[in-house]
SESE-938482 format. One record per residue (C-alpha): residue in three letters; x, y, z. Coordinates in steps of 0.5 Angstrom, whole numbers, plus 500, padded with zeros to 3 digits. Each point is the difference from the previous one (the first is absolute). Last residue first. Example, Ala and Ser with C-alpha at 12.3 -4.5 7.8 and 13.67 -1.06 7.14 Angstrom:
2
ATOM  code  east  north   up
ATOM   SER   527    498  514
ATOM   ALA   498    493  502
// end
This chain:
356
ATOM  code  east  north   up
ATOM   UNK   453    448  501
ATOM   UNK   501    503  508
ATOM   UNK   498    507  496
ATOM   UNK   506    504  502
ATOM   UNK   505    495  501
ATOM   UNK   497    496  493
ATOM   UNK   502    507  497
ATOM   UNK   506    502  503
ATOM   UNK   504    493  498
ATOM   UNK   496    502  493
ATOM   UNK   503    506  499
ATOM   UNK   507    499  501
ATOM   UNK   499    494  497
ATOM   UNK   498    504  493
ATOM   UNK   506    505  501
ATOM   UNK   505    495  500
ATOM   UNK   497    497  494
ATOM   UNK   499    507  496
ATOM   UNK   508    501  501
ATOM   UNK   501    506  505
ATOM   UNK   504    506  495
ATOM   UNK   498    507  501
ATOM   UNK   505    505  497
ATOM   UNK   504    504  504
ATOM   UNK   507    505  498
ATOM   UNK   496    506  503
ATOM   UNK   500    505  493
ATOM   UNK   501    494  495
ATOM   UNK   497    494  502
ATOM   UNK   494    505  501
ATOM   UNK   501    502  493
ATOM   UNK   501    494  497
ATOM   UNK   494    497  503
ATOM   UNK   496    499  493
ATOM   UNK   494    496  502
ATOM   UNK   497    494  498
ATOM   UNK   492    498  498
ATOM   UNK   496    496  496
ATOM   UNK   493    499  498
ATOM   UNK   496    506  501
ATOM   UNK   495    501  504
ATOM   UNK   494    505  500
ATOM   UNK   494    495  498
ATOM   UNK   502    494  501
ATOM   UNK   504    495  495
ATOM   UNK   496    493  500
ATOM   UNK   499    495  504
ATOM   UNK   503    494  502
ATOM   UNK   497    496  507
ATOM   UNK   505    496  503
ATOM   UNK   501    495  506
ATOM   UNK   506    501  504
ATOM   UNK   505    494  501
ATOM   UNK   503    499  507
ATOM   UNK   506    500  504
ATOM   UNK   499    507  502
ATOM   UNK   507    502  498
ATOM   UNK   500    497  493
ATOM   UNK   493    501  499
ATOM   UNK   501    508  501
ATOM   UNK   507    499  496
ATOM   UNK   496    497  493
ATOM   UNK   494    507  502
ATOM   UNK   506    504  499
ATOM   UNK   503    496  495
ATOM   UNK   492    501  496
ATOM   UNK   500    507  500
ATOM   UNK   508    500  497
ATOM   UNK   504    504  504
ATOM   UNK   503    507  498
ATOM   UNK   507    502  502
ATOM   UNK   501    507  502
ATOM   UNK   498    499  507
ATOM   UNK   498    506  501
ATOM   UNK   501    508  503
ATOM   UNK   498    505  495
ATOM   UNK   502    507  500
ATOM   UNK   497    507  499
ATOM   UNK   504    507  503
ATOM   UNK   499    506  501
ATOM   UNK   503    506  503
ATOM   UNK   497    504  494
ATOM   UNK   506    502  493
ATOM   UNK   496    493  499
ATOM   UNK   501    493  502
ATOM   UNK   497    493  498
ATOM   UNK   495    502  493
ATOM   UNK   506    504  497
ATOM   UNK   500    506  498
ATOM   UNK   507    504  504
ATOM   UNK   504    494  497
ATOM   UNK   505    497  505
ATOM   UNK   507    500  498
ATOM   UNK   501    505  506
ATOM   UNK   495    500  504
ATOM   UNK   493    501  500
ATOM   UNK   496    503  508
ATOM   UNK   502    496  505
ATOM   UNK   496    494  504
ATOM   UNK   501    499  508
ATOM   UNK   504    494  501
ATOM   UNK   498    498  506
ATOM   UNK   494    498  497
ATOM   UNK   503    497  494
ATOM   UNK   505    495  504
ATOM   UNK   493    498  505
ATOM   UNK   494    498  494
ATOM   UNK   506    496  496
ATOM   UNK   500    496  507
ATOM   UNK   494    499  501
ATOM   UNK   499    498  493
ATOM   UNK   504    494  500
ATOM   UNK   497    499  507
ATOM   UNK   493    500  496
ATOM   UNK   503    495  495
ATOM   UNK   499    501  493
ATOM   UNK   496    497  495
ATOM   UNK   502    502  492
ATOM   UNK   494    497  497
ATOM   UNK   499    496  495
ATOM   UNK   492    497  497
ATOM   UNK   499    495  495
ATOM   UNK   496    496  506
ATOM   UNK   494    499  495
ATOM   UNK   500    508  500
ATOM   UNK   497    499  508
ATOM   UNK   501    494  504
ATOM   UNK   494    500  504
ATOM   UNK   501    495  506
ATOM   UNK   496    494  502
ATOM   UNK   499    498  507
ATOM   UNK   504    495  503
ATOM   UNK   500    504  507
ATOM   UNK   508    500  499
ATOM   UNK   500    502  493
ATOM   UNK   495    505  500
ATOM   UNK   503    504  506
ATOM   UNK   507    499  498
ATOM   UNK   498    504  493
ATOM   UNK   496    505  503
ATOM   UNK   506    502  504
ATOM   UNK   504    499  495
ATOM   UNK   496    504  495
ATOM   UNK   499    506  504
ATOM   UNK   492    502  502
ATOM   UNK   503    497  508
ATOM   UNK   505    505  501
ATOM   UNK   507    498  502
ATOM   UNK   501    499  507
ATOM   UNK   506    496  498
ATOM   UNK   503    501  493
ATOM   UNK   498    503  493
ATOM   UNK   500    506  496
ATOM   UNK   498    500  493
ATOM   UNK   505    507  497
ATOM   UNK   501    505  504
ATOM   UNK   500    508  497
ATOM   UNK   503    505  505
ATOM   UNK   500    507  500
ATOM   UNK   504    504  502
ATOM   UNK   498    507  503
ATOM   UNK   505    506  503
ATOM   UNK   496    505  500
ATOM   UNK   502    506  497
ATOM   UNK   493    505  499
ATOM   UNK   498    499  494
ATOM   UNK   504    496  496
ATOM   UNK   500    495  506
ATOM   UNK   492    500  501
ATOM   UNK   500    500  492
ATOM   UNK   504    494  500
ATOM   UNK   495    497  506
ATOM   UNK   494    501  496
ATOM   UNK   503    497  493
ATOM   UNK   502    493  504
ATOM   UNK   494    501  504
ATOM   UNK   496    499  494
ATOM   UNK   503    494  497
ATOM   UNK   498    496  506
ATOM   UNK   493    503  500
ATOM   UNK   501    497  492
ATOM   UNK   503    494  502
ATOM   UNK   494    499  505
ATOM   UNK   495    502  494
ATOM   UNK   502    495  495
ATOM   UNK   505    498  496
ATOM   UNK   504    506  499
ATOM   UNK   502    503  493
ATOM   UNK   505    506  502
ATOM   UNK   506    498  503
ATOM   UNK   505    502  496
ATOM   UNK   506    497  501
ATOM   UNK   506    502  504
ATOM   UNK   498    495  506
ATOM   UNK   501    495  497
ATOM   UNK   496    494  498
ATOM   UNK   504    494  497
ATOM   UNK   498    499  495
ATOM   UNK   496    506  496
ATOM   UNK   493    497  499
ATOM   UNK   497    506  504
ATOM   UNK   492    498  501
ATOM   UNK   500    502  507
ATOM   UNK   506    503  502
ATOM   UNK   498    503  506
ATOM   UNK   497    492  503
ATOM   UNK   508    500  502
ATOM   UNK   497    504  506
ATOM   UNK   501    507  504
ATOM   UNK   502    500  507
ATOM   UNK   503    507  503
ATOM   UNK   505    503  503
ATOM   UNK   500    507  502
ATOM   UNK   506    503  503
ATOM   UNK   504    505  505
ATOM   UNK   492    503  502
ATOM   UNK   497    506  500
ATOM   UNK   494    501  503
ATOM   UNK   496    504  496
ATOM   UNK   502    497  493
ATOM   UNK   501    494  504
ATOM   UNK   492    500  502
ATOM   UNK   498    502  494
ATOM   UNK   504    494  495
ATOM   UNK   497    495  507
ATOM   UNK   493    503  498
ATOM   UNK   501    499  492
ATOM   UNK   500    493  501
ATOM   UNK   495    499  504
ATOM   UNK   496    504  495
ATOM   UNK   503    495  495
ATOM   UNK   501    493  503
ATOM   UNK   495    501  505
ATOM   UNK   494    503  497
ATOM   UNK   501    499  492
ATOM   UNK   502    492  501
ATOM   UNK   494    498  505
ATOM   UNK   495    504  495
ATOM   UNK   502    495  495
ATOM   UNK   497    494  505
ATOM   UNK   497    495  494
ATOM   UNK   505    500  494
ATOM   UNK   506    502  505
ATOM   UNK   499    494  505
ATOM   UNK   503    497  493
ATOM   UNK   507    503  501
ATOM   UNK   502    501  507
ATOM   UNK   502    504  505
ATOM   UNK   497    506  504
ATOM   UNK   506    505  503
ATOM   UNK   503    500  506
ATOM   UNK   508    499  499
ATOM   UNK   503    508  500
ATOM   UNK   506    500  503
ATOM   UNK   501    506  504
ATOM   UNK   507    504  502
ATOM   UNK   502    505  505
ATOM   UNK   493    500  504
ATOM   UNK   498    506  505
ATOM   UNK   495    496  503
ATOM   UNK   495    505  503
ATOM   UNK   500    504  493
ATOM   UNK   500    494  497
ATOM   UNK   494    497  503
ATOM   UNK   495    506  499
ATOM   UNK   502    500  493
ATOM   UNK   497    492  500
ATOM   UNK   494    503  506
ATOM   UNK   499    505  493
ATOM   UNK   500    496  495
ATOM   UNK   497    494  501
ATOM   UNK   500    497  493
ATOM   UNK   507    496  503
ATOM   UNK   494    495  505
ATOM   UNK   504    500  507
ATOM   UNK   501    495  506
ATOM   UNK   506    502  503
ATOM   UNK   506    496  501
ATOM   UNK   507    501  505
ATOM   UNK   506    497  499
ATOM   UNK   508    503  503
ATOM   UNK   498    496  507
ATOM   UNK   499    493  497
ATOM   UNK   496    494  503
ATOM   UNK   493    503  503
ATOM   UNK   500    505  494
ATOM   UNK   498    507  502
ATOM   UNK   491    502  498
ATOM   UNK   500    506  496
ATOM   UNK   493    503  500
ATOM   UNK   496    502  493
ATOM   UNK   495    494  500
ATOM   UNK   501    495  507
ATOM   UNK   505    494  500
ATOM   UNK   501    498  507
ATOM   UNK   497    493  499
ATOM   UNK   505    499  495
ATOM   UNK   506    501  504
ATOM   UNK   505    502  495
ATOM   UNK   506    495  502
ATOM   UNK   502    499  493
ATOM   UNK   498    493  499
ATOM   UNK   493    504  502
ATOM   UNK   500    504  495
ATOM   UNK   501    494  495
ATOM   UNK   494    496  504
ATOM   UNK   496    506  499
ATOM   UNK   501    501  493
ATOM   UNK   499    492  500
ATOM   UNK   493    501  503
ATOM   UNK   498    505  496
ATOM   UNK   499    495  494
ATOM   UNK   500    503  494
ATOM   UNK   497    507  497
ATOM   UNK   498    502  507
ATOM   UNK   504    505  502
ATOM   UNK   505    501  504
ATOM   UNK   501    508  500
ATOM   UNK   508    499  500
ATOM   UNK   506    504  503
ATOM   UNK   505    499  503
ATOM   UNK   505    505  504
ATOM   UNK   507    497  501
ATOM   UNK   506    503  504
ATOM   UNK   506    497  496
ATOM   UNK   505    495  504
ATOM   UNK   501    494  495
ATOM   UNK   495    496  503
ATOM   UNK   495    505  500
ATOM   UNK   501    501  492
ATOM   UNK   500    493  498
ATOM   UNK   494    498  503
ATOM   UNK   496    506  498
ATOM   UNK   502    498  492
ATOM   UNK   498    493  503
ATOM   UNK   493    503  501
ATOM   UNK   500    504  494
ATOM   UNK   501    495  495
ATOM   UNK   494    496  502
ATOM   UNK   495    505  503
ATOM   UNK   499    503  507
ATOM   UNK   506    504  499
ATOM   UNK   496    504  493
ATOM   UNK   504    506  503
ATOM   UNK   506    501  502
ATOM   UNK   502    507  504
ATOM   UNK   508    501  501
ATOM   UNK   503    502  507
ATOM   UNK   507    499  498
ATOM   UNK   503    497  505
ATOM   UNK   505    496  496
ATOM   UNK   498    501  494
ATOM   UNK   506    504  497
ATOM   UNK   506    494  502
ATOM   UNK   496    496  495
ATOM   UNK   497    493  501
// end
């Protein structure tokens, strides 16, 4: 962890979803003063929301809507129930707190929940969104980190993805909520100085994973022997990236704060500007086939999986792959967790958690 965050006091929002929590994990183990954020909604189980804040030693019973309740197990770690559409108590909150840093995790997830829950998408990933820029506009902080998606390169067929492409053709309305907080936060930077970088994270995987993600869903069908959709007849790749990989690339760059275009740098480009800004992805930049996926899922289970192929849905793509030269280059990281070993990982937690 970098020397510049140790006692940093730093917000991260989205602590009681998946990258969040082990994010918070690291940073309060490593000595910086934490605040998390999350509102706790309901668009998968609660329960294991609350048994991911619970592992952190946030009491649960404590928990009440705008009050900060301190963790049982860290001194550095304090949570707080809070929706990022609430703009003035979210204001409220960095006037109190003073914070030197922000990630911002909290966001609604998920392609196919966009079909039915649009309005979900505008309200917290835009409007919360545009709460966090204001509230560092009028608060000001050392850097804003942010959590973009792979889904931003939608119908892009350029392999691998890098982030000096245009990405200008998404997929769905996630990717395009996505695409729009990359354009908010640079006109936040130009405007007003802010140190902003955005981070585009590509299928992420590993213990306390959310349930609507393929391993999950995977390992549920699998070991309950009920049939599972494979989707484009199982002709799908993904770059799967482990969350500690993850975590890692999250804490390099934010104690890195992002610096306008150097040397060498075009002052047009979709990754960084004359703005103190700053786009990377962080994947594993080598792609799996779908069904040697799900092959290393039956490995580890000892169990064969019953599939149901079906077509391509609406707002996939087939493949992905990111381009992770840049991160190589600026911080000489780049995520590397084999699939099998991520996959046992997960699997082990799995059973523990559901006794399965």
């Amino acid at each position: 962890m970098p020397n510049s965050l140790k006692g940093k006091k730093i917000l991260v929002t989205g602590t009681a979803g998946f990258i969040g929590y082990h994010l918070a994990k690291a940073l309060i183990e490593n000595g910086a003063d934490i605040v998390g954020l999350d509102n706790i909604n309901d668009y998968y189980e609660q329960e294991l929301k609350f048994a991911r804040l619970s592992e952190t030693g946030i009491p649960v019973e404590k928990i009440e809507y705008n009050k900060l309740t301190g963790s049982l197990n860290h001194e550095g770690y304090r949570f707080i129930k809070m929706d990022l559409e609430d703009k003035p108590n979210l204001l409220d909150l960095f006037a109190k707190e003073k914070f030197e840093m922000v990630v911002n995790l909290a966001a609604q997830a998920g392609v196919r929940y966009s079909f039915t829950h649009p309005d979900a998408y505008i309200g917290s990933n835009i409007q919360g969104f545009l709460n966090i820029l204001e509230a560092c506009r009028h608060h000001p902080v050392e850097h804003l980190v942010f959590a973009s998606t792979s889904s931003v390169y939608g119908l892009n067929e350029d392999m691998p993805f890098s982030v000096h492409q245009n990405v200008d053709h998404p997929a769905s309305l996630y990717a395009a909520s996505k695409k729009s907080n990359e354009l908010m936060a640079h006109s936040y930077s130009h405007l007003f100085r802010i140190p902003l970088t955005g981070l585009r994270f590509f299928t992420v995987y590993g213990p306390w994973g959310r349930p609507d993600m393929a391993l999950f869903i995977f390992t549920k069908s699998i070991l309950s022997g009920q049939a599972m959709n494979v989707h484009n007849e199982g002709r799908m790749e993904r770059d799967f990236t482990y969350v500690s990989d993850i975590v890692e690339g999250i804490v390099r760059i934010t104690g890195s704060p992002a610096r306008v275009a150097g040397k060498g740098e075009s002052t047009i480009d979709p990754a960084y500007s004359t703005a103190p800004y700053r786009i990377y992805n962080i994947g594993n930049s080598n792609p799996v086939k779908l069904m040697d996926f799900i092959t290393a899922i039956e490995e580890e289970l000892g169990m064969k999986a019953n599939m149901n192929m079906i077509p391509l849905q609406p707002g996939e793509v087939e493949k992905t792959w990111a381009d992770v030269s840049d991160l190589r280059r600026m911080f000489g990281y780049s995520p590397d967790t084999p699939i099998h070993v991520g996959v046992k990982q997960f699997i082990e937690w799995y059973r523990k958690y559901y006794n399965a």
